[in-house]
N, C-alpha and C positions, 0 to 999 in steps of 0.2 A: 501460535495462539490456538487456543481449543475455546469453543462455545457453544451457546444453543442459546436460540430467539424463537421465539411463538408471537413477537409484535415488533420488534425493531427493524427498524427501515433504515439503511443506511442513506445520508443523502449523497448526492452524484460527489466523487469526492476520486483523485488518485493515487497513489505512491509514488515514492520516489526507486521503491526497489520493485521485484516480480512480488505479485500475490499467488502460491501456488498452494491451492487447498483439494482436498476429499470432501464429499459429503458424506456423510456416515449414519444420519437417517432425517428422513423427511424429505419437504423438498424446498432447495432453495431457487429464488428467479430473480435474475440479474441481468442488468438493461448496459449494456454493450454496444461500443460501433454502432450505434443507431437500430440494435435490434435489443428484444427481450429474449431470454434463455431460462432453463427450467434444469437444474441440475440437482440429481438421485442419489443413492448410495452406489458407491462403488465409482461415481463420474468425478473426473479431474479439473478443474476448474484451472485454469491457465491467465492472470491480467496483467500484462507488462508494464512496464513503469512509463509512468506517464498517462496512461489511458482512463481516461474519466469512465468512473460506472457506479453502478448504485445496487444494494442487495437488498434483499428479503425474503419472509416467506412466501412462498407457494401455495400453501397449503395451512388451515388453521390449526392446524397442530404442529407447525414451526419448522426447522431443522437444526441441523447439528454439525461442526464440521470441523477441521483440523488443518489450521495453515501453516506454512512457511513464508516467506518473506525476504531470500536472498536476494542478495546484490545483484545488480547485471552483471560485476565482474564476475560473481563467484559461478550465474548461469553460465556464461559464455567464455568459464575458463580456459575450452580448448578454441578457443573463436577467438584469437587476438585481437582487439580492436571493434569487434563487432559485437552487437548487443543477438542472442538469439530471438529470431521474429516465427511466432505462432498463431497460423491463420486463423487457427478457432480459437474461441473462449475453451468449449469442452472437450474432452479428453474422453472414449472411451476405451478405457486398458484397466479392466479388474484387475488384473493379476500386479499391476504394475502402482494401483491404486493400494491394494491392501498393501504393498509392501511399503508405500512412503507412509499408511497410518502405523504400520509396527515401526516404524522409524520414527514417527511423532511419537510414537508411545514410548521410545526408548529412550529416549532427549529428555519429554517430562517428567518422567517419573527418576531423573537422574541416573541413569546407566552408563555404564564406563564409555567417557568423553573420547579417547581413542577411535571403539568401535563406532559411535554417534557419528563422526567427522564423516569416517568412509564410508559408511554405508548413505550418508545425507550427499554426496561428490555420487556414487554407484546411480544412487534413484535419479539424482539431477542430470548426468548423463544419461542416460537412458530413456529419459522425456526427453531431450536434446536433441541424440541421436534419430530415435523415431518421429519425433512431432515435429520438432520446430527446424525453419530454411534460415537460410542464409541473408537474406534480401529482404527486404523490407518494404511496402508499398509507402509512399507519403502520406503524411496525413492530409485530409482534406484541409483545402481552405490556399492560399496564394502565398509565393514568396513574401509577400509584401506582410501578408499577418503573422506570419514566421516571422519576422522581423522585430515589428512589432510587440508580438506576445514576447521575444526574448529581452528585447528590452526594456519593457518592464517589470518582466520576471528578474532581472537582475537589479535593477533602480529597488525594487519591493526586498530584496532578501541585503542589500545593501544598507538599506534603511528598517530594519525590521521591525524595533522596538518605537519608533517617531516617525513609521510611512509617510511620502508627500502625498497630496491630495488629488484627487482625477484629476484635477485643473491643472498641478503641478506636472503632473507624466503624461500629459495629453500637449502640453507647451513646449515640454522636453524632446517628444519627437515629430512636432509641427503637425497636427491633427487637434480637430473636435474631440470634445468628453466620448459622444457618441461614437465615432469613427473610430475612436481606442479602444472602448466598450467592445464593439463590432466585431475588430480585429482580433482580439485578444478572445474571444468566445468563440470565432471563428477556428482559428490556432489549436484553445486546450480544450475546450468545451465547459468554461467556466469563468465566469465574472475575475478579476483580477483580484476583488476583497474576499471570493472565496478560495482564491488561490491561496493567498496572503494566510490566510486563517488555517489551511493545512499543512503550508508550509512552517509555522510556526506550532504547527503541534507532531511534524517532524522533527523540530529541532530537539521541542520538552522529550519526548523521547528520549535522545539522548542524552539531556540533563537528571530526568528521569532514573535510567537505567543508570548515571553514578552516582547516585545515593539523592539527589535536589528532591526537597518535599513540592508535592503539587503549586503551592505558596509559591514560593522561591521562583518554581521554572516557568511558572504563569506571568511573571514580574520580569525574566528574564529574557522571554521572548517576544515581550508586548503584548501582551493579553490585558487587561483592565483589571481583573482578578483571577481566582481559583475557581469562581463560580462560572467563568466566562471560558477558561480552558475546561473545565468540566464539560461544558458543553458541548464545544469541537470536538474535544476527544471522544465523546462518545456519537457521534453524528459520522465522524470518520473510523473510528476504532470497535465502537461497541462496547468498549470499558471506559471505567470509569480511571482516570490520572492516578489514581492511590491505589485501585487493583492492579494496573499496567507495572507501578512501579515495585507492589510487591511481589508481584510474578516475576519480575525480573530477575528483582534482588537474592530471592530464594532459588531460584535455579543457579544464580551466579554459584550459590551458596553450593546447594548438591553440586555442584560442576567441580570447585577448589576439593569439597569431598572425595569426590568420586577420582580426580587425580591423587590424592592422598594414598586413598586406597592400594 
């Protein structure tokens, strides 16, 4: 993704894959592990999947930045089994910085899919290699929320479209509304209906990205309307469902091109 905001506030929201961006100008500040961060041109912005955080500007005159969004598999393709763990949110490697934006810039603008692959596996090892360990510290919060949060993270993407209600998932693992509430905010760092509401704007994604109009994958994933996934998406994404999906579709587009070639 490539953008620029001078007023959008992301709210606390996660991925399911790494967010790995540049900032390229201005300055962006991003609430992290229980801290705020302030990241410049040329700094590396690092957020692993899973970890609830929330962006914006810095500064009123906005910023600007260039992500990626790989898989855990595809970070930690030489890490069998393991997810790479990276202490910081920020990165600072200029050199290593500008080269993942000439590699953003080489992807969007459709340049031969070939070179795009390797040099995107080059830069991602390379942050790998240098920044991120092997080990992982736990997240806060008790086996018992770990629990918890998984099972209803699983009861919620099970029932996606017709969720049960607190009542229902708080009966199902013998706890209080509240005590679930608790656990589960303990766990991810976020209410279970706003899990709910990002996980089902992961999926449109990729109903999204094969050709479903906004309509379609808002109805598909349980959203109430187009107007209601509009929302999430951009509170989690910053675009809006019909830009996401023609960004998509047009790169699909240069990409079948650009193998042609």
């Amino acid at each position: 993704m490539t953008a620029r905001f001078r007023r959008h506030r992301y709210a606390p929201h996660a991925h399911e894959e790494y967010a790995i961006g540049v900032c390229v100008e201005g300055v962006e500040q991003i609430g992290y592990r229980g801290a705020v961060h302030r990241s410049g041109p040329g700094t590396i912005v690092v957020a692993e999947p899973g970890e609830t955080h929330t962006g914006g500007p810095g500064i009123p005159e906005g910023y600007a930045y260039r992500v990626f969004y790989p898989s855990a598999a595809l970070v930690g393709e030489d890490l069998p089994g393991l997810a790479p763990h990276f202490p910081s949110l920020l990165v600072a490697d200029p050199g290593l910085a500008a080269e993942m934006v000439a590699v953003h810039m080489h992807l969007t603008a459709g340049g031969d899919a070939f070179e795009g692959e390797s040099r995107v596996v080059e830069v991602l090892r390379a942050l790998v290699g240098r920044y991120a360990v092997r080990a992982r510290a736990e997240r806060h919060g008790s086996p018992d929320a770990a629990r918890v949060a998984r099972a209803v993270r699983e009861r919620l993407a099970d029932q996606l479209v017709s969720p049960p209600s607190l009542s229902e998932l708080s009966a199902g693992i013998g706890l209080s509304r509240y005590q679930t509430l608790r656990a589960f905010r303990d766990a991810v760092g976020l209410p279970p209906y706003a899990w709910l509401a990002q996980y089902r704007v992961a999926r449109a994604k990729v109903l999204l990205a094969a050709g479903m109009t906004p309509a379609e994958a808002a109805l598909a994933v349980g959203f109430a309307d187009q107007a209601h996934l509009g929302r999430w998406f951009r509170r989690v994404l910053g675009v809006t469902p019909a830009g996401y999906r023609s960004s998509v579709l047009r790169n699909n587009v240069l990409d079948r091109s650009a193998s042609r070639d």
